[in-house]
N, C-alpha and C positions, 0 to 999 in steps of 0.2 A: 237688587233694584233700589231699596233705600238708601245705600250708599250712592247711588249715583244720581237720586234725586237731590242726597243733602250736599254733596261736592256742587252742582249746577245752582244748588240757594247758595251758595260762598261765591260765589261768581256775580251775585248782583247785590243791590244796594237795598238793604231794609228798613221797612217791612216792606214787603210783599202780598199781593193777593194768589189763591189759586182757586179757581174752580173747576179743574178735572176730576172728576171722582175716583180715577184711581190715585190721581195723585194726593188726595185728598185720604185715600184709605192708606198710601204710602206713609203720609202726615203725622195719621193716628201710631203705625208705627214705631217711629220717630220719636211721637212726643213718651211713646211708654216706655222707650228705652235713656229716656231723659236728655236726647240731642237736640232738641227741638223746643222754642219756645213758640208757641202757637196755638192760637186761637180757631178751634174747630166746630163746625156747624152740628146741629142739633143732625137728629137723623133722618128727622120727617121733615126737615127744611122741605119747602120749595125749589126753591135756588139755591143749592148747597154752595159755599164758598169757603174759605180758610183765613186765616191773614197770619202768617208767617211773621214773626218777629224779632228774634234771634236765635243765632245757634249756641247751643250751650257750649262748657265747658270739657263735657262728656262727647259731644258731637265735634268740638274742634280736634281731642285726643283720636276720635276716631277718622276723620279726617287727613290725620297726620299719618295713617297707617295704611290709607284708601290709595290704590293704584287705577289712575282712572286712564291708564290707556289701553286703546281697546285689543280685545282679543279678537 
């Protein structure tokens, strides 16, 4: 599932908002595996949101290995 949220941020134009919470927990993911640059909400937010701002260097190498057609 993280790979298939960071392949769908390579498909639009950054930054980015998100405020789905799982996509938001996929994020945190993300950003620990160092593919993600982004900006994550506190965790007692109210309104949790995200802002997405670029994919790293680590996230584009994994990217290039990501097969995104479906099974």
């Amino acid at each position: 599932m993280p790979l298939h949220l960071l392949h769908q941020i390579s498909k639009v134009t950054l930054p980015i908002t998100i405020t789905d919470p799982q996509e938001i927990s996929t994020l945190r993911k993300l950003r620990s595996v160092h593919q993600l640059a982004v900006l994550l909400p506190s965790p007692c937010a109210k309104k949790p949101f995200a802002r997405v701002l670029a994919i790293t260097r680590e996230g584009r190498e994994a990217l290039s290995r990501f097969d995104a057609s479906p099974r």
